[in-house]
C-alpha positions as CSV (number, residue, x, y, z in Angstrom):
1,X,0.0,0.0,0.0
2,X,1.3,3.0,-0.9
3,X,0.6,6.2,1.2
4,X,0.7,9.7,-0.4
5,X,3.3,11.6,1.7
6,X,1.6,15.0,1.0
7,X,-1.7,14.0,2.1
8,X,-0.1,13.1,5.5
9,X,1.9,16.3,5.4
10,X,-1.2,18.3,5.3
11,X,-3.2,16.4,7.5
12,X,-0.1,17.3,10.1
13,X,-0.5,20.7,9.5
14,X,-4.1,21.2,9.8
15,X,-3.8,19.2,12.8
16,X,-0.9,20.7,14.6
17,X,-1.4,24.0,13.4
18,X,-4.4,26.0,14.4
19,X,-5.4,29.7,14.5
20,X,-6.1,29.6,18.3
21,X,-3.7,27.7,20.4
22,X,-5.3,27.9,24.1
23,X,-2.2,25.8,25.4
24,X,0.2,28.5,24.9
25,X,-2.6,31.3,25.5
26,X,-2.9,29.9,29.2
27,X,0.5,28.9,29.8
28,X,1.4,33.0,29.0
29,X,-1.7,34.9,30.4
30,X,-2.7,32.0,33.9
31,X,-0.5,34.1,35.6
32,X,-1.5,37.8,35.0
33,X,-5.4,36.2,35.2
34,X,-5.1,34.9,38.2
35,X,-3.6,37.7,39.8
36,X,-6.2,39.7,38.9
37,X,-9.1,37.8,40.5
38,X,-6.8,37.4,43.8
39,X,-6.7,41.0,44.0
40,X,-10.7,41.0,44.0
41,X,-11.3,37.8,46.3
42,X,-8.0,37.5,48.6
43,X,-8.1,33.7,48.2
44,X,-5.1,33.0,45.8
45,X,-6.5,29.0,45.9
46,X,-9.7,30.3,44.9
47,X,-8.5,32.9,41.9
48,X,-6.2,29.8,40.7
49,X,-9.5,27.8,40.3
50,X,-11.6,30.8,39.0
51,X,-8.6,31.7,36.9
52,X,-8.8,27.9,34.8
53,X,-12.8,28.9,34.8
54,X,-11.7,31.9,32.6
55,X,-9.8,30.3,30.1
56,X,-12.2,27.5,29.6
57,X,-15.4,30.1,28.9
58,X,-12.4,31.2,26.5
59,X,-11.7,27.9,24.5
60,X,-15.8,27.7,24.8
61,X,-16.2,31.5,23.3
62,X,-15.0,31.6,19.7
63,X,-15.9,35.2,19.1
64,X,-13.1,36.1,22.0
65,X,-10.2,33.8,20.3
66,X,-9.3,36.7,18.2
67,X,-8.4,40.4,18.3
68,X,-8.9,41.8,21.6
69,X,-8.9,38.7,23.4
70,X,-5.9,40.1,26.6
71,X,-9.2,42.2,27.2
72,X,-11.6,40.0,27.1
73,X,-9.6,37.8,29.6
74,X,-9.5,40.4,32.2
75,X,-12.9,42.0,31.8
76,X,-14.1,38.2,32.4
77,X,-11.3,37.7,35.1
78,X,-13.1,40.7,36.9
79,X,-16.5,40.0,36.7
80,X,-15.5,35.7,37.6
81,X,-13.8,37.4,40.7
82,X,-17.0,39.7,41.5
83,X,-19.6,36.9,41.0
84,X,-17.4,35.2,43.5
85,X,-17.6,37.7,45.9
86,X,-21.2,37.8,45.3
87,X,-21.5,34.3,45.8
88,X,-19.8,34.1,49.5
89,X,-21.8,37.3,50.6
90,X,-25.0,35.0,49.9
91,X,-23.9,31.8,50.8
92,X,-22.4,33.5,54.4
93,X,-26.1,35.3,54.8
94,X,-28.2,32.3,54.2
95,X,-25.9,30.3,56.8
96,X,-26.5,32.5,59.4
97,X,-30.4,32.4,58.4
98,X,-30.2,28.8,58.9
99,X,-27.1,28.6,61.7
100,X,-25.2,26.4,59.2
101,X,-21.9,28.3,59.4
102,X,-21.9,27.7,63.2
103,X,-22.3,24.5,63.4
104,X,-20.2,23.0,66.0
105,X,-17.7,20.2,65.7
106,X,-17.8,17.0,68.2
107,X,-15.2,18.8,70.5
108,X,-17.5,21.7,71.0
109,X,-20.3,19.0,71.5
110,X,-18.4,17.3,74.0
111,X,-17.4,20.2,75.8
112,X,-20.5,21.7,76.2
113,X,-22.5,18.4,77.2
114,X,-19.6,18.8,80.0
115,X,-20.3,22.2,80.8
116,X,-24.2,21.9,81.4
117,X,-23.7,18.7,83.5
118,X,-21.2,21.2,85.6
119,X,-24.2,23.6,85.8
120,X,-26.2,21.0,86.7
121,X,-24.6,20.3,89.2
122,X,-23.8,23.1,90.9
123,X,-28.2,24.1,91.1
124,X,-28.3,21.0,92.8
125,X,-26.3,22.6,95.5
126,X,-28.1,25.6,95.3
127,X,-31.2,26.7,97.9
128,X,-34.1,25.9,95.4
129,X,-35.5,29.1,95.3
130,X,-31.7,30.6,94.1
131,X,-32.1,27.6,91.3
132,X,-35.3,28.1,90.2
133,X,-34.9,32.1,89.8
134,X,-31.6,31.2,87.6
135,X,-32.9,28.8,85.2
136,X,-36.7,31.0,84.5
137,X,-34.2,33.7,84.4
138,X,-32.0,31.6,81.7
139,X,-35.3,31.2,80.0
140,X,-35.9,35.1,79.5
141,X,-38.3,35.9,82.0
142,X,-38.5,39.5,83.0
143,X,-38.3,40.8,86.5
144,X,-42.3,40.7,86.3
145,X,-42.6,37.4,85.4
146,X,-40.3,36.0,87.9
147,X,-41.6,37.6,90.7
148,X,-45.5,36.2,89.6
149,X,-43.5,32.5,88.8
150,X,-42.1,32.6,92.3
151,X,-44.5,34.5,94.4
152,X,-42.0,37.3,95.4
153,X,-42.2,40.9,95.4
154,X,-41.2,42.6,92.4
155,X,-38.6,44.9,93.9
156,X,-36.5,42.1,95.4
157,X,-36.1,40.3,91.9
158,X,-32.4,42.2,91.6
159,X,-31.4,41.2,94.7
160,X,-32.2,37.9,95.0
161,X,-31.0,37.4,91.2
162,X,-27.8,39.1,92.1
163,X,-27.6,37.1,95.4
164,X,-28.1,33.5,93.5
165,X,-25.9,34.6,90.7
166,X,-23.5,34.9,93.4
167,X,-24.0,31.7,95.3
168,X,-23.9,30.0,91.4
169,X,-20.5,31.3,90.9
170,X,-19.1,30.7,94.6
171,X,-20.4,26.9,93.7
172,X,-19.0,26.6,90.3
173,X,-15.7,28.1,91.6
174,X,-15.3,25.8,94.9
175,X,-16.1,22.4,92.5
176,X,-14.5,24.0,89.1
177,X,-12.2,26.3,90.0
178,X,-11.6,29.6,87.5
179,X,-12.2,29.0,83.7
């Protein structure tokens, strides 16, 4: 069989050579791309990631592969940096919305299953009426309400809060010690 060298030839050439070459495109303007979308979203890992985004929407947008494409890059660069910025303001309201940001970790569990056993505790100890005006109290009661709760006068609410509070810490202090 014999193969016609100038058909392979051109075949090469068609092949190899192209009027857009995103390889060497990306290899010279990464760099300078992803600065630029650090500078708008102070994560460099995240502008390296948004920076490959760029170039793809490139080799996906023929009507930027030709003259004026350096701007095209860094107009897109810009507005991929912005939307990212966009995109974190939301994402950080809608977790605080829903308390997903501030989830805690098995540590923090841990911990603070210690912590109300601690408290606990240390009501026990208390004189009842000391633990009962700290935990409505906990609960958001106002002076008003506590003093109808407990059947106590109004105006002593402060002190006796004040006085329990103080008992609660003496408590937690004598078992705990200071943390």
């Amino acid at each position: 069989m014999v193969v016609n060298s100038s058909s392979e030839a051109a075949a090469e050439t068609t092949i190899g050579e192209s009027p857009f070459d995103i390889e060497t495109i990306f290899l010279a303007q990464y760099g300078r791309v992803a600065r630029v979308i650090a500078r708008v979203v102070r994560d460099p890992a995240r502008a390296e990631e948004l920076a490959v985004e760029v170039f793809l929407k490139l080799w996906r947008t023929p009507k930027a592969q030709g003259d004026g494409m350096d701007g095209w890059l860094y107009r897109v660069a810009v507005r991929k940096g912005l939307d990212e910025l966009r995109s974190r303001t939301r994402r950080t309201r809608y977790e605080a919305q829903v308390g997903v940001g501030s989830l805690p970790g098995p540590e923090e569990i841990c911990a603070a299953g210690e912590e109300q056993e601690r408290v606990r505790l240390v009501l026990t100890v208390l004189d009842s009426r000391q633990a009962e005006l700290l935990l409505l109290r906990s609960h958001g009661l106002s002076y008003d309400e506590l003093a109808a709760a407990l059947n106590l006068n109004v105006a002593s609410i402060g002190t006796l809060l004040s006085r329990a509070e103080r008992a609660f810490r003496k408590e937690y202090v004598k078992r705990y010690g200071q943390e």
